[in-house]
N, C-alpha and C positions, 0 to 999 in steps of 0.2 A: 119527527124525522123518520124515513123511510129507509136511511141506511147511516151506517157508520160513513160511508163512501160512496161517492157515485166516481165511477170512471168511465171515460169516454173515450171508445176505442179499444177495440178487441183485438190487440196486435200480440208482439210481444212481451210488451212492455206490461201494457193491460193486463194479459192473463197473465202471467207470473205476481202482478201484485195483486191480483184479486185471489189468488192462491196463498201467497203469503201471508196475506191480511185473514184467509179462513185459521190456517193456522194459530194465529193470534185470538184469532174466537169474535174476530172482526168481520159485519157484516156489511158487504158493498155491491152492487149493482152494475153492471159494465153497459152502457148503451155503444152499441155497435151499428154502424151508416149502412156496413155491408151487409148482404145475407148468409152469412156464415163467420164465425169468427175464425182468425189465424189466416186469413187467404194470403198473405204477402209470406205469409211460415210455407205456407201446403205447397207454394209455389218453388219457393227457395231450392238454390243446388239442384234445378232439376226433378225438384221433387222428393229431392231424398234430404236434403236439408242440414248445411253444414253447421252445427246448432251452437259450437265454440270452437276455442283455437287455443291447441295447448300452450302457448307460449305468450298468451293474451297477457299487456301491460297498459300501461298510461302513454306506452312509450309508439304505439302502434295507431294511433288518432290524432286527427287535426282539429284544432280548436283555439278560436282566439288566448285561452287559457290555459296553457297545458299540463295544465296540474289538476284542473277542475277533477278529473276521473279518476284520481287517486281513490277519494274517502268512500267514492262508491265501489271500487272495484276491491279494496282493504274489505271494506263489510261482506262484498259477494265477490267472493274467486272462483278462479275455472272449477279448481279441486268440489267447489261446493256445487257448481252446473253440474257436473260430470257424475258428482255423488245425487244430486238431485232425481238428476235422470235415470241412475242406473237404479235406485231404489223403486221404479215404475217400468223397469224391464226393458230398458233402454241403455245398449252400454254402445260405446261410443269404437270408432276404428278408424287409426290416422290415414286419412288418405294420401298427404304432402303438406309438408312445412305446418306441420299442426294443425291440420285442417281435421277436425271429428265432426264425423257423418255417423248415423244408427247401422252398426253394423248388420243386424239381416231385418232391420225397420226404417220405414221411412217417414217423410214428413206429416202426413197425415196422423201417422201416432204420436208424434212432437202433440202436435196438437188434442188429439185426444187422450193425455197426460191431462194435461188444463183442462177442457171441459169436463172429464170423468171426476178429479178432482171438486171442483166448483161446485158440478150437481149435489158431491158428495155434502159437503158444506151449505151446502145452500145457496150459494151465490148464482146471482141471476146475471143470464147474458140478454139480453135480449137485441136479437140484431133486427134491419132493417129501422131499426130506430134513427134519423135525422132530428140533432140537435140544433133548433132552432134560435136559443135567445138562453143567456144566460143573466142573473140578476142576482150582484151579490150585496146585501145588508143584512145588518144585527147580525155578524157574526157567521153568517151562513149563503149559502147559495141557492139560489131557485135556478133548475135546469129546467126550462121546457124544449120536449120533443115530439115529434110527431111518425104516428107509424100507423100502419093500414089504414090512411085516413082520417085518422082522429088523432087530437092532441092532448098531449099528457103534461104535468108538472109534477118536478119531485122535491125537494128538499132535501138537503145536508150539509153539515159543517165543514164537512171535508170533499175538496172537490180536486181530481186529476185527468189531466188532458196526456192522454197516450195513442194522439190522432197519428202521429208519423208523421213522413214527410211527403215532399210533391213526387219523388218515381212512381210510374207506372201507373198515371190517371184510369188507367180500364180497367183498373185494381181494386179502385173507388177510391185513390189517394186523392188529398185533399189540401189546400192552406189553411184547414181549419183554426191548428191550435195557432201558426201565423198571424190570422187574421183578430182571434181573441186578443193575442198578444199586443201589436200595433193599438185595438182599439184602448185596451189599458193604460197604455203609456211604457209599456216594455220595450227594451230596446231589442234590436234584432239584426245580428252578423247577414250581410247579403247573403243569398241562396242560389246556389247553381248547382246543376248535376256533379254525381261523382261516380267514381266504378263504371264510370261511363264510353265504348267506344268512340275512338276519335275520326273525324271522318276528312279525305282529302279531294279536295277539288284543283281544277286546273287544269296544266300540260303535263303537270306528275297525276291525272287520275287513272289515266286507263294501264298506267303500267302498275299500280297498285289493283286495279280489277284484275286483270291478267292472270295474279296471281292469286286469286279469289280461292278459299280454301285451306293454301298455303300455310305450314305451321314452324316455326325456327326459334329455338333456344336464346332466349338474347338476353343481354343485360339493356334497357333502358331507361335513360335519367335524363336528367335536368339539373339546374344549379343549386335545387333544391335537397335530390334524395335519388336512388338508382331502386331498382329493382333488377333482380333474377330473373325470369320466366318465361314461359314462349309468349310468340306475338302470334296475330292471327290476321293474316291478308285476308280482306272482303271486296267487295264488289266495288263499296264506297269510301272502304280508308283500311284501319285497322286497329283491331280488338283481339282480345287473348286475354290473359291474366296482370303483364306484365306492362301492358298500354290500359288497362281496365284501372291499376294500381295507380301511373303514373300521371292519370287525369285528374285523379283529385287534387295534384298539385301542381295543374298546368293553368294556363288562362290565356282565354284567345291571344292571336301576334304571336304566342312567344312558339320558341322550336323546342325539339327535344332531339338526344342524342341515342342511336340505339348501333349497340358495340356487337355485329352479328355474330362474333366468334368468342364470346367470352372469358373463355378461359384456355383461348391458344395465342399467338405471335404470330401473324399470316408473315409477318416479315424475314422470321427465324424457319418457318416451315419453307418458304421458297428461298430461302438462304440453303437447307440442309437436301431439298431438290434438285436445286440446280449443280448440288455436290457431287450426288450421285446418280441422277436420271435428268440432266438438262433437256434430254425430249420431251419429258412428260408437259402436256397441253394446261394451261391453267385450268380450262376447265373437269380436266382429268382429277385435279388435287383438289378444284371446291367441290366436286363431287360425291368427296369423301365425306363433306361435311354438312349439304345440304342436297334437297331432291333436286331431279336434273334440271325440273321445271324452274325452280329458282335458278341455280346456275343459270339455265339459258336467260333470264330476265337481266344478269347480271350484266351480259351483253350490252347495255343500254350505255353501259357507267364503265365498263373494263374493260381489257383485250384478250377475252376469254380463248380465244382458239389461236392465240401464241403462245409458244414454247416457256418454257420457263428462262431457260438458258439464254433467251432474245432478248427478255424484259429490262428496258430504260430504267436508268435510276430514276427519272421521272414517274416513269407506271410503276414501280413497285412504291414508290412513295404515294402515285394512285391508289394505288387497292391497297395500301393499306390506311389511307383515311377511309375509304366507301367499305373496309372490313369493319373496322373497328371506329368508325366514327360518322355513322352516315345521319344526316340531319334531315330531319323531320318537320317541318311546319303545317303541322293542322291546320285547315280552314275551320272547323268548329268539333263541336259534339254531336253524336244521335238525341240528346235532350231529354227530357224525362219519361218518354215514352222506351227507351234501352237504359237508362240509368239502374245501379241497383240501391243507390242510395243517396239524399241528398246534403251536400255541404253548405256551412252556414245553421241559423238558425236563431233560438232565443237566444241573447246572449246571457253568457252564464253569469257573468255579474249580477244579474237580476234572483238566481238562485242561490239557494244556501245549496255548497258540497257536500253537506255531509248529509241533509234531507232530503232535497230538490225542493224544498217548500219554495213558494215564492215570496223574495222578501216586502214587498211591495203589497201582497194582496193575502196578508195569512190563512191557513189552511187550505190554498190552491199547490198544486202539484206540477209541474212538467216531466218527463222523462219520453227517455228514448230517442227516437229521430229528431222528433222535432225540438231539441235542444243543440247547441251549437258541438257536438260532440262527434265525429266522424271517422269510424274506422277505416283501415283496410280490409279490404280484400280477404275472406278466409273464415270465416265465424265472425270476428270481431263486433260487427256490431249487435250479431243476437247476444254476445258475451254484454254490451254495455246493455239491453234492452234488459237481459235476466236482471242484471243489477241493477239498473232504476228501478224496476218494479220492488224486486227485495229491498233498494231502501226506502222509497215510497210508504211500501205497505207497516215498516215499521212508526213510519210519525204518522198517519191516518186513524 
């Protein structure tokens, strides 16, 4: 045998367990497709790479099973990222809602933490490696892969698939651990983008390009879950944080609600207007609260350049559904090519919680993306990728 472990896939998940497992005085091998490990890390946040989320729970991911990320998130906590990192000169600075970015470093030292590490130990990455055929009997697995034109075979008892998932094919994302999965007889939760912009077509598009750039504080939900956060007018629909969140829990047909003024009464404010300045122009008061640019779009839908004092119980009952209740029907997603992350996956019934072992084929591994586990928005899922790896690396 050539390693205690061979892992497949240089993500995040990968190198953290290939890091863990040196620890352990455990030797593993990472074959990576890409030519560099960590490219989905180096990219991340811009580059600067939001690597967890202080407030990271079981509570914050969708999954046919929603407990499954308990036993791994119990064994690896934020407190242990956080302490991880910062023992490698990495200390972390909240940017919003728990969001920790490298305060004066960025993603590429995310990543060369893990490689410096690995060299340290020994552990080999070897990328531009394509795994071609995997063959498992007597207890073990035979990977063959091939790189600079030749093909290689390795052996080991222990074998982990930490391919990811299908975002951002020119990434070198793959279906890989998908496709192993289906060929063994694993079952597997549908897959579709998530963190994903929503895009609108129709007689509502060009007044959503219009405001192409545009950014406004909202609360948007569904009958599922709300979020806080701005939205982001684009050319072809709308993206921000708050539509990026509220995709993972949408599905073509359906609408979503987005409450533009979330934490005021447009009702009780032109009530208190018309008290004392019944001149004042509606559009004079949404002013207050959004650019003029929006105001003036508002035109479409309100009677922006009447008085307040003039306003129908009819139109204040208008604006205050188009304030606080304006509906949304997406025609679809941007798809995997803007996704940041994919929902669905292995279903985790087929894994043990507390290993990731797979129960069906022992000494195989899944973690990270390509397991049915999906966060929000914010670190979360490097949060779930460090912990698979850290519980991986302790049953290998």
């Amino acid at each position: 045998m050539e390693a205690d472990a061979i892992i497949i896939g240089a993500g995040a998940c990968g190198l953290m367990c290939a890091v863990q497992a040196g620890y352990l005085g455990k030797k593993v091998i990472i074959l990576e497709k890409g030519s560099k490990a960590g490219a989905k890390i180096l990219i991340s946040g811009g580059g600067r790479c939001n690597y967890t989320n202080m407030f990271a729970t079981d509570e914050q991911f969708i999954s046919g099973n929603k407990h499954f990320s308990k036993s791994a998130f119990t064994q690896w906590t934020v407190a242990d990222t956080i302490s991880f990192f910062e023992t490698y000169g990495i200390n972390g600075k909240e940017k919003t809602l728990g969001q920790l970015f490298p305060e004066d470093k960025n993603a590429k030292d995310i990543v060369e933490v893990f490689t410096t590490i690995c060299s340290d130990f020994g552990q080999e990455i070897k990328c531009n490696a394509d795994v071609t055929d995997i063959i498992q009997s007597d207890g073990s697995y035979s990977i063959t892969y091939q790189q600079s034109g030749k093909t290689y075979t390795l052996n080991t008892p222990k074998l982990v698939i930490a391919t990811g998932g299908l975002p951002i094919p020119k990434m070198g994302a793959t279906d890989f651990a998908l496709r192993f999965a289906r060929k063994n007889g694993l079952k597997i939760i549908d897959t579709a983008p998530a963190l994903v912009p929503l895009t609108i077509t129709g007689k509502e598009e060009d007044w959503y390009a219009q405001l192409s750039g545009n950014s406004v504080f909202c609360e948007v939900s569904n009958d599922k879950i709300s979020f806080e956060e701005n939205i982001l007018f684009t050319h072809w629909g709308l993206s921000g944080p708050a539509v990026l969140q509220i995709s993972s829990y949408w599905q073509p047909g359906e609408s979503i609600n987005i409450n533009l003024l979330p934490h005021e009464d447009i009702t009780a404010l032109l009530e208190e207007e018309r008290k004392y300045n019944g001149k004042t122009l509606l559009s004079t008061l949404l002013n207050r609260f959004y650019a003029k640019k929006f105001t003036d779009a508002l035109h479409k839908y309100l009677p922006v350049d009447k008085q307040v004092a003039s306003l129908t119980k009819t139109e204040l009952e208008l604006i205050h559904q188009t304030i606080h209740l304006f509906k949304v029907k997406p025609a679809g997603d941007k798809g995997y090519d803007k996704a940041e992350v994919m929902r669905g996956g292995i279903d985790t019934s087929e894994l043990s919680s507390k290993t990731l072992e797979c129960k069906k084929m022992p000494g195989l591994y899944f973690g990270g993306e390509c397991v049915d586990v999906t966060g929000w928005l914010g670190g979360y899922n490097f949060q779930w990728a460090w912990a698979c790896g850290f519980v991986i690396a302790q049953g290998i």
